[in-house]
PyMOL commands that place a pseudoatom at each C-alpha (Angstrom):
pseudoatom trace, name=CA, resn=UNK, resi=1, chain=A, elem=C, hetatm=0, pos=[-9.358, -1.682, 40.922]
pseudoatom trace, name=CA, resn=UNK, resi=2, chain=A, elem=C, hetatm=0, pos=[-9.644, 0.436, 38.008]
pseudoatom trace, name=CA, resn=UNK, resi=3, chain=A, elem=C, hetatm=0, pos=[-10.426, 4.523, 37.718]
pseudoatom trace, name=CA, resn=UNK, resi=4, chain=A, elem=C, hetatm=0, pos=[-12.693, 5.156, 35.264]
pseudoatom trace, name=CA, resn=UNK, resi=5, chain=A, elem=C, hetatm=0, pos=[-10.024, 7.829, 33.547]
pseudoatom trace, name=CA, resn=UNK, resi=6, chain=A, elem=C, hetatm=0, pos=[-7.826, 4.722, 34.042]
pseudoatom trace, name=CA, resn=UNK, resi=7, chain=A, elem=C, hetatm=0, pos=[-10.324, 3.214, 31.628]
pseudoatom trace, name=CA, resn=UNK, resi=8, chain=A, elem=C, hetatm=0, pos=[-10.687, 5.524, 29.010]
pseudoatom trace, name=CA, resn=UNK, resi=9, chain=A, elem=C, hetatm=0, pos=[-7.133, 5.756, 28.479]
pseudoatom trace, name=CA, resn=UNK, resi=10, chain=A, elem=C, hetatm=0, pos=[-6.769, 2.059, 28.161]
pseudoatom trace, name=CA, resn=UNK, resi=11, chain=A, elem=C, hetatm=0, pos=[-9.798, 1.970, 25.609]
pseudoatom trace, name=CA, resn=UNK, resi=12, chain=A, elem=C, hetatm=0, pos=[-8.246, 4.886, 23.842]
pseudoatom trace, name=CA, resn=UNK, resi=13, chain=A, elem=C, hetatm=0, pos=[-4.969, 3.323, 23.560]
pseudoatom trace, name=CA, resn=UNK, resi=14, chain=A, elem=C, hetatm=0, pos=[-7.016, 0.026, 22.743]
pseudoatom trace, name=CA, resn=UNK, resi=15, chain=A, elem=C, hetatm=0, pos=[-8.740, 1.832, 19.648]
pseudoatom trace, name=CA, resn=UNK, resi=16, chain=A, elem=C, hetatm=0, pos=[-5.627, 3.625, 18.266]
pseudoatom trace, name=CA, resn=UNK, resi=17, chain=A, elem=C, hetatm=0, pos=[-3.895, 0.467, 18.224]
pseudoatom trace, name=CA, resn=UNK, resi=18, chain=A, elem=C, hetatm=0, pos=[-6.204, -1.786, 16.772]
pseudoatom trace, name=CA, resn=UNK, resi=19, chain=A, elem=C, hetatm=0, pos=[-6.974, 1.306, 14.175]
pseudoatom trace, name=CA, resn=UNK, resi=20, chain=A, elem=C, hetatm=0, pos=[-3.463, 0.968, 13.135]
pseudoatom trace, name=CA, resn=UNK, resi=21, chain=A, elem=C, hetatm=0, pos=[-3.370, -2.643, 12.882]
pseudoatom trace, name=CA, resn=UNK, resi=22, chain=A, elem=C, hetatm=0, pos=[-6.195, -2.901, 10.859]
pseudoatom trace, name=CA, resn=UNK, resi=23, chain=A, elem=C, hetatm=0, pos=[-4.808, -0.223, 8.767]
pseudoatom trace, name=CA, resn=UNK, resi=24, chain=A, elem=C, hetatm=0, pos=[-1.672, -1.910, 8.070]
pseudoatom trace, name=CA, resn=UNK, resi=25, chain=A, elem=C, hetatm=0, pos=[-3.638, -5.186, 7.253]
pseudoatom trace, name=CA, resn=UNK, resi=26, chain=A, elem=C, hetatm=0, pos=[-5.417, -3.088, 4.618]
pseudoatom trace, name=CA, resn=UNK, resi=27, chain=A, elem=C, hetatm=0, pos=[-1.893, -2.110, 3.476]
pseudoatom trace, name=CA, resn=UNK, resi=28, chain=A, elem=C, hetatm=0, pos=[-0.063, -5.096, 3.363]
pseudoatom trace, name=CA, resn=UNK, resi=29, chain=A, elem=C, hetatm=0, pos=[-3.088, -6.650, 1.408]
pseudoatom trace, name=CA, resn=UNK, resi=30, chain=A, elem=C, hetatm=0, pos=[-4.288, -4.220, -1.005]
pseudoatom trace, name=CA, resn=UNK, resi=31, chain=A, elem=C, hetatm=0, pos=[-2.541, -0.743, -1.534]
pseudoatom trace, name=CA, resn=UNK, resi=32, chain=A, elem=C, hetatm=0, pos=[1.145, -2.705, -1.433]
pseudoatom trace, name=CA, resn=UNK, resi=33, chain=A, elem=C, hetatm=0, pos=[-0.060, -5.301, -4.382]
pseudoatom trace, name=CA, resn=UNK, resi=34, chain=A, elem=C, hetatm=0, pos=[-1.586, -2.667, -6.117]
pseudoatom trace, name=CA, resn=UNK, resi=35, chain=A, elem=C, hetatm=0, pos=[1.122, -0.370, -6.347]
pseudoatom trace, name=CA, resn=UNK, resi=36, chain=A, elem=C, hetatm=0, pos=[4.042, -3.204, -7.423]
pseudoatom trace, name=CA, resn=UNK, resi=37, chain=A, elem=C, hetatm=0, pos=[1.398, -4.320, -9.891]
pseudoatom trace, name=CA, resn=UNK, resi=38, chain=A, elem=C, hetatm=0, pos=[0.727, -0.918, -11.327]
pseudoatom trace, name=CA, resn=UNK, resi=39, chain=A, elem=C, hetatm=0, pos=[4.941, 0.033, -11.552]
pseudoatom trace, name=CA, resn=UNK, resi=40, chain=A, elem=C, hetatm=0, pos=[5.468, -3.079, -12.876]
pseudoatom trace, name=CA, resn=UNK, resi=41, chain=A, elem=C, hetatm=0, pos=[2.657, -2.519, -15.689]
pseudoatom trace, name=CA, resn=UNK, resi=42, chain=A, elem=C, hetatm=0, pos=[4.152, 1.091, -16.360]
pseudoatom trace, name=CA, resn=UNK, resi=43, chain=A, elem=C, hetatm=0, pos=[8.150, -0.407, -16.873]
pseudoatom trace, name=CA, resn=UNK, resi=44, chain=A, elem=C, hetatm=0, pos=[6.278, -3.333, -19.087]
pseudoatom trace, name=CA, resn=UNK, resi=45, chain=A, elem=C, hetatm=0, pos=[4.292, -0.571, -21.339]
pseudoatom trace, name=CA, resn=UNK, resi=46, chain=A, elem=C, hetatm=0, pos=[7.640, 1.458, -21.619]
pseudoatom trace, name=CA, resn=UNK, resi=47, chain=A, elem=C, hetatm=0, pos=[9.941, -1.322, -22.249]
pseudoatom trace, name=CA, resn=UNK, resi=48, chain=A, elem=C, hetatm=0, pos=[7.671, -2.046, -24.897]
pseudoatom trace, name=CA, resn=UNK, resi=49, chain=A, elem=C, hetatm=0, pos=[7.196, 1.821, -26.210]
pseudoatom trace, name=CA, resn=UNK, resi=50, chain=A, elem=C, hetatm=0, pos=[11.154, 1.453, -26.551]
pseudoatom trace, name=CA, resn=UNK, resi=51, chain=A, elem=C, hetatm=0, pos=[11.180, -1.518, -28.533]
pseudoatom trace, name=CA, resn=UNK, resi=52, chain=A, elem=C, hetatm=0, pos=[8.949, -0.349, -30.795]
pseudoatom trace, name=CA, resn=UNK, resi=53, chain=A, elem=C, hetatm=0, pos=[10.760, 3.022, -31.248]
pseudoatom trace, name=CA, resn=UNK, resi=54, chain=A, elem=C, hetatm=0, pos=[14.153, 0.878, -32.144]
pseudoatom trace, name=CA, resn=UNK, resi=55, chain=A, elem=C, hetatm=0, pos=[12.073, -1.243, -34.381]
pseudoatom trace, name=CA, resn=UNK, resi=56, chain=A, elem=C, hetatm=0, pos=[10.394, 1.884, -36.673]
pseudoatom trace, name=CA, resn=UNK, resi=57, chain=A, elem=C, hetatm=0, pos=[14.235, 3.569, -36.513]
pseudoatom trace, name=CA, resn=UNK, resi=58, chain=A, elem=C, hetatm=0, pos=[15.588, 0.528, -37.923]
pseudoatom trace, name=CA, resn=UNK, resi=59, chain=A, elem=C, hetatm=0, pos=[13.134, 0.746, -40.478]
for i in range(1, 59): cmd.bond("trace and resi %d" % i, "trace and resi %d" % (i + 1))
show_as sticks, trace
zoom trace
C-alpha cells in the first residue's frame, strides 16, 4: 500500500503543516492583540504628550 519513504514524507508534510497552523493560532491570538494594543497605547500616550505641550504653550 504504502512505502515507508512514502510515509515519512507524508508525516513530514503532516508536521510542517500542523507546525504552521499552530503557529498562526498563536498569532492570531496573542502576538496580533498584543501589538494593536501596544500601538494603540503609544498614539494614546502621544496624543496626550501633545495636549499637554499646547496646554503649557498657552500658558
Amino acid at each position: 500500500m504504502f512505502e515507508f519513504g512514502q510515509y515519512l514524507g507524508f508525516l513530514a508534510f503532516a508536521g510542517i503543516a500542523l507546525i504552521g497552523f499552530w503557529l498562526m493560532v498563536f498569532l492570531l491570538t496573542f502576538a496580533v492583540p498584543y501589538w494593536i494594543g501596544g500601538s494603540l497605547l503609544e498614539m494614546f500616550k502621544e496624543k496626550k504628550e501633545e495636549r499637554r505641550k499646547k496646554k503649557e504653550a498657552l500658558q
